[in-house]
N, C-alpha and C positions, 0 to 999 in steps of 0.2 A: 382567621378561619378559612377565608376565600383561599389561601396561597395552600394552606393543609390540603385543601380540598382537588386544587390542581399537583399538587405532589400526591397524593392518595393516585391521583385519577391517571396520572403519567403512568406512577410507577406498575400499575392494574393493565395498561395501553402495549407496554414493553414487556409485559408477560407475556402480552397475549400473542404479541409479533413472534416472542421466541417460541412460545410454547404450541400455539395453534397452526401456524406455518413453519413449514418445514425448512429451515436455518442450515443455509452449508456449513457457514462457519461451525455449527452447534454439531450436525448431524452427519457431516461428510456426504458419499453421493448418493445417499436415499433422499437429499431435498433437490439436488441437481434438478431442474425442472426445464432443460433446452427447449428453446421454441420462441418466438415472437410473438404466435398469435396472442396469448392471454394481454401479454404485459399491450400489445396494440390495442385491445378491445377496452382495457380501461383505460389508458389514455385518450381513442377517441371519448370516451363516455365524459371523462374530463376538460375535453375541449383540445387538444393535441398539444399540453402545455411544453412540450418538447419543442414546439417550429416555432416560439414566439422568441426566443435568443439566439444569439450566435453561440457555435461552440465547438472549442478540440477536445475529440476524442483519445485518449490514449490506453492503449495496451502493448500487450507483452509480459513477460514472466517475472523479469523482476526490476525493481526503479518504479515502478509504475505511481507510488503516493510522491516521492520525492519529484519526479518531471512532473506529474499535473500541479505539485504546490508550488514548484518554481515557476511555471506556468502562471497558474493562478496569482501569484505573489506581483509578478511582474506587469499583468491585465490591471491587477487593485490600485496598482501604484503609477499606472498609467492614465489613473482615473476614471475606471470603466466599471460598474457597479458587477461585480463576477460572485460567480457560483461556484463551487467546489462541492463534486460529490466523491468520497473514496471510501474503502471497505480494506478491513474492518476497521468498527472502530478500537479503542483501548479499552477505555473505562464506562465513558457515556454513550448512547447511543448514536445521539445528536453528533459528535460529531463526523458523522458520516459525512453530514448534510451541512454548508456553511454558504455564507455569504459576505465578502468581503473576511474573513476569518472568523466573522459571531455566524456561532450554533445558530440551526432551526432552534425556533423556543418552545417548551413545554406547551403550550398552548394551542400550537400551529401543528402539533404532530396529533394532538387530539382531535382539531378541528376535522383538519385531513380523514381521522379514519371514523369519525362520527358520518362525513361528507358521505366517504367508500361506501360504509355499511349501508347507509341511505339510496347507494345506488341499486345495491342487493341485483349484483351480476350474475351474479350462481357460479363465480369464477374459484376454481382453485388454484389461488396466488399462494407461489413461495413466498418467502421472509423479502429475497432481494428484489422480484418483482414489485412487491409492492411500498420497498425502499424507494425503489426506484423510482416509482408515480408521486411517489412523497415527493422526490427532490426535485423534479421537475416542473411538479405543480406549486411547489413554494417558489420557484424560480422565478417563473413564468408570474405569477401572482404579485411578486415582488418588483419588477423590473427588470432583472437583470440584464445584465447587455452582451456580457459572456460569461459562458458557463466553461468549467475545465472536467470534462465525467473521464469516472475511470472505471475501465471496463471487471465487471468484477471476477470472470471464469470463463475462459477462451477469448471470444469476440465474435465467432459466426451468429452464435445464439444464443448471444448474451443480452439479457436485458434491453442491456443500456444502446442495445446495435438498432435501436427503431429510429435514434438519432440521424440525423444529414448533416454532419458537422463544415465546417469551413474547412477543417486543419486533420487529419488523424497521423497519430504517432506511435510508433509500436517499439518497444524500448530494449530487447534483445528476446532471445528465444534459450530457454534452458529447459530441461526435463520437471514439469512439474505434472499434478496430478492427470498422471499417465492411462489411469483404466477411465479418464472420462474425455479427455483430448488426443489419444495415440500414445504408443509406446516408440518414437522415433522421431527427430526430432524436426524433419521435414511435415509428419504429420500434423504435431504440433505448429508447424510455422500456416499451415493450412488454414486451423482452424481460428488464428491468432489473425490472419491477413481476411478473413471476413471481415474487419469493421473498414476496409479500401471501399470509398465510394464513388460511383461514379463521376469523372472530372474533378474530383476531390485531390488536394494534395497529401502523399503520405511520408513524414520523416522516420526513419527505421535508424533506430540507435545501433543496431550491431549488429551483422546479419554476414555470414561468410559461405562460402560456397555452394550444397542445396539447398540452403534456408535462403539464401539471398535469390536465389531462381524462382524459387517460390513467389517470394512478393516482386521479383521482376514479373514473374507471369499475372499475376492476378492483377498488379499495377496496369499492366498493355493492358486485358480483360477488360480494365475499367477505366479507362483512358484515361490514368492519375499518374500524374509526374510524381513520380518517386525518388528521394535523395537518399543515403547511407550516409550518416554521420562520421562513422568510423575511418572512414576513407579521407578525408583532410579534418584536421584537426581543429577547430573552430576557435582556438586560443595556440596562444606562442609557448603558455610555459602553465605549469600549476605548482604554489609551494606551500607548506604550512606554514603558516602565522600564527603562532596563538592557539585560540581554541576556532580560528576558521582557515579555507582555503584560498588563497591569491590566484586569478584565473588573469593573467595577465596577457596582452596583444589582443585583445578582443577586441570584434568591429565598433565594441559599446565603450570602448576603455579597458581599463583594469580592473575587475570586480571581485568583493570579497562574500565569502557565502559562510558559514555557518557548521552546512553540515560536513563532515570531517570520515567521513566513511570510506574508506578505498574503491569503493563503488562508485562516489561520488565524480570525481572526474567525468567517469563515462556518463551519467544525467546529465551534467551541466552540461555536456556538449552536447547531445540529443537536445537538450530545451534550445540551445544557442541555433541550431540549425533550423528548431520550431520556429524560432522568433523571428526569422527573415522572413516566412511566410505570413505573420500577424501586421497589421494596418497600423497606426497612429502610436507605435513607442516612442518615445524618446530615451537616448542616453539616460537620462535622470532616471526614470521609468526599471528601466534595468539596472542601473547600480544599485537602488535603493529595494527594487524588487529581490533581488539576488542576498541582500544585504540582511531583510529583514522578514525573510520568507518561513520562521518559526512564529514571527509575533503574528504577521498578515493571515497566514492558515492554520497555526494549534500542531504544525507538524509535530510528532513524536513518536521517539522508539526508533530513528537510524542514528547509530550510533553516541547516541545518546548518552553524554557525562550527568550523573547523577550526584556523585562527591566525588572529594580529592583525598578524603583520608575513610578509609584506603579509597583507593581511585576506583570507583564504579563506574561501569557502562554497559548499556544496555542495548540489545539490537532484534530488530525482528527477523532475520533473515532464517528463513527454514525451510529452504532445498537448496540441491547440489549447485545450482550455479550462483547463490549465495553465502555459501559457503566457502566455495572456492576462494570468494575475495576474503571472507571474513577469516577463515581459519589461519592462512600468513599472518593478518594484520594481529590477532591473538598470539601465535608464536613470537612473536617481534616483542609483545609486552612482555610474554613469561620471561622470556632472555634477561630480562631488565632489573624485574619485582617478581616475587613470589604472585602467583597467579592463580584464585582460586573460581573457577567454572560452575554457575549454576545453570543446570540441563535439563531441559525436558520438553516430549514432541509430540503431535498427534500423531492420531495411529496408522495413518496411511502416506507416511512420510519415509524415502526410500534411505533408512536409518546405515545401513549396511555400504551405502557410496559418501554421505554423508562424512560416519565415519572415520574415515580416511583422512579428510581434514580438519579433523579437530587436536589441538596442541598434544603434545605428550607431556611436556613437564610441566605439570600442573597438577591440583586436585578437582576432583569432579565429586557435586551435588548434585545426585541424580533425584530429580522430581517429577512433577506430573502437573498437567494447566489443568485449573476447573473447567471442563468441558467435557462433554459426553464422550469427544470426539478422543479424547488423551491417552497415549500408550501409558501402560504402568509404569513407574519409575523402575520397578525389579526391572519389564522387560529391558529399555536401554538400558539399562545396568550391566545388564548378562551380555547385551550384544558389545557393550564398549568394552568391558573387561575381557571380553577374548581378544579384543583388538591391542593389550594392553597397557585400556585405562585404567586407570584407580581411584574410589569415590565411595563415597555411604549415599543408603535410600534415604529420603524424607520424605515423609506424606503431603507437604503441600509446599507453593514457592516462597512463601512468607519464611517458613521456619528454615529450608534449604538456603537462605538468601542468610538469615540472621546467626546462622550457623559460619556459614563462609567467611561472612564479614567481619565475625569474632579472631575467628585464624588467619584474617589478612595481617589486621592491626592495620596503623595508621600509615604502615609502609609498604603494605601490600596491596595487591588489586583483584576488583569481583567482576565476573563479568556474569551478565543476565539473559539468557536466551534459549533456541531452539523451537521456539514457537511462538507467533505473534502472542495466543494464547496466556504464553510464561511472561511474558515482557507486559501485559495487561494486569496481571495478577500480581504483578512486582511493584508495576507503579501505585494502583490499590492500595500494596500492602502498606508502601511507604506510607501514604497517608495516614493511615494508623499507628505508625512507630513514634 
């Protein structure tokens, strides 16, 4: 009866987050709520559970869950009691929020917002603001000894920027949500290079001409030694093995990782450049971190094999500069097996550059994520079909997904994406098949 009682009472707790605050992920930029002062005011109220850990910051456009998990994966297994905050989540809320890889528990997100209300600020906290005091104050509460936050919407006036981290890391710069960051992509690198703190070290995954000026300038500004990844290679060679990646010449060894993404290369070496500036690793520490960085943080949804007949995979990547990696790596399968594409994207996603790199020879199931926020499935429809794709609508990812996998057969392949959104609603659905 007790356990009924905290499932009733969670699940009453996570209504109220989506529904009473205003949720990016749910709502698009009517919850955008930039600024520090709020998320500062309840933190001091809280006791500034943010200064009581150490911690790397990481942003940028995209990689951003995959470097704070190898991060984090690496911290765990070094022996350091760590925190991981990232957004969004898939399926549960919790795992936003993790420690050593276990969720916040049902009980700890109640306590937390029975705590809030008790303080009765008169604050209008968005959904991630007050994620975000969640995960800090469980942190903080817990022990932690490092925390790996990941910035959740720019970085100048994002949440999570009241931190003073040891380490910050900004992972590349691509065009994303442009009417709330700049339409260019030096602006974007602007608003990304707020989380440089002063005397702070910052690693930048990928950064080329005025994007690289940018965090040169704000680096001097803030008298933070700045490194670019991209400019020496931090491994001698990368190969597939298997179902993971061989990073071989590294100053840790040879290390094998898991996630198998073409993106992947370029995180492992943004983390590898991270981890010269981190204290007390060892060798061990990193092979094993690197090794087993799905079980230590609940990583999922990059690149993500789900079965082998037909071959399914799943990915969150949803804008252009994830794209870019992904759409190759999908042509490369159709060439092989018959390749059938389950699609669909929120509404403020710049469909029309996208587009461009998605396979031709395939079939396309054009859907729609549960979320407020989701283009219609007709819309991509009509836009992909002038670009000429070819695809039927389905009303939801379940039935788009069960439809596809039927016309793979056992020797064909599905792939699941276009929005974090769709790759949530996919793993879901599995559940119930």
């Amino acid at each position: 009866m007790y356990m009924k009682d905290i499932e009733t009472r969670y699940k009453e707790a996570v209504d109220w987050l989506f529904s009473q605050l205003p949720a990016f992920h749910r709502e698009g930029a009517m919850a955008y709520k930039p600024g520090l002062e709020r998320i500062a005011t309840l933190c001091r109220a809280l006791g500034n559970p943010q200064q009581r850990f150490k911690s790397v910051h990481v942003g940028g456009t995209n990689g951003k869950g995959s470097v704070s998990s190898l991060l984090a994966s690496v911290l765990s297994e070094a022996g350091y009691k760590t925190g991981l905050f990232t957004s969004p989540h898939l399926v549960d809320f919790r795992e936003r929020i993790r420690i050593d890889g276990q969720m916040i528990t049902k009980e700890e997100v109640l306590d937390f917002l029975d705590r809030y209300r008790a303080l009765d600020l008169g604050l209008e906290l968005s959904f991630f603001e007050l994620t975000t005091a969640m995960a800090f104050d469980w942190f903080a509460r817990k022990g932690v000894e490092w925390a790996v936050i990941e910035v959740g919407l720019g970085g100048r006036l994002d949440s999570t920027n009241i931190l003073y981290p040891r380490l910050s890391v900004i992972t590349n710069i691509s065009f994303d949500h442009t009417a709330l960051l700049g339409d260019t992509l030096e602006a974007i690198a602007a608003e990304k290079a707020g989380i440089i703190k002063e005397n702070v070290p910052v690693v930048v995954g990928r950064a080329e001409g005025e994007v690289m000026k940018v965090f040169n300038r704000k680096a001097a500004e803030r008298y933070a030694l700045a490194r670019f990844a991209h400019n020496i290679p931090a491994y001698e060679s990368v190969e597939l093995s298997g179902f993971e990646l061989i990073y071989k010449g590294t100053v840790w060894g040879d290390l094998s990782c898991p996630l198998t993404g073409e993106c992947q290369p370029e995180n492992a070496n943004t983390v590898l450049y991270a981890l010269a500036f981190l204290q007390g690793l060892t060798r061990d520490a990193v092979v094993r971190g690197f090794k087993n960085v799905l079980k230590n943080t609940g990583l999922a949804g990059r690149w993500m094999k789900v079965s082998d007949k037909p071959l399914t995979v799943c990915d969150t990547a949803h804008n252009v500069g994830g794209w870019e990696i992904l759409g190759p790596q999908l042509q490369r399968i159709s060439e092989e097996r018959a390749l059938h594409v389950v699609l669909g994207f929120v509404a403020d996603k710049d469909l029309e550059s996208i587009v461009s790199y998605l396979p031709r020879e395939c079939r396309y199931y054009f859907t729609r994520p549960s979320t407020p926020r989701a283009r219609v499935a007709e819309s991509t429809a009509e836009i992909c079909r002038i670009h000429g794709l070819s695809g039927d609508v389905y009303p939801t990812v379940s039935e788009a997904y069960e439809a596809a996998a039927a016309a793979a057969g056992d020797d064909g392949a599905v792939f699941v994406g276009g929005s974090t959104f769709v790759v949530a609603d996919f793993l879901v659905g599995l559940q119930n098949f």
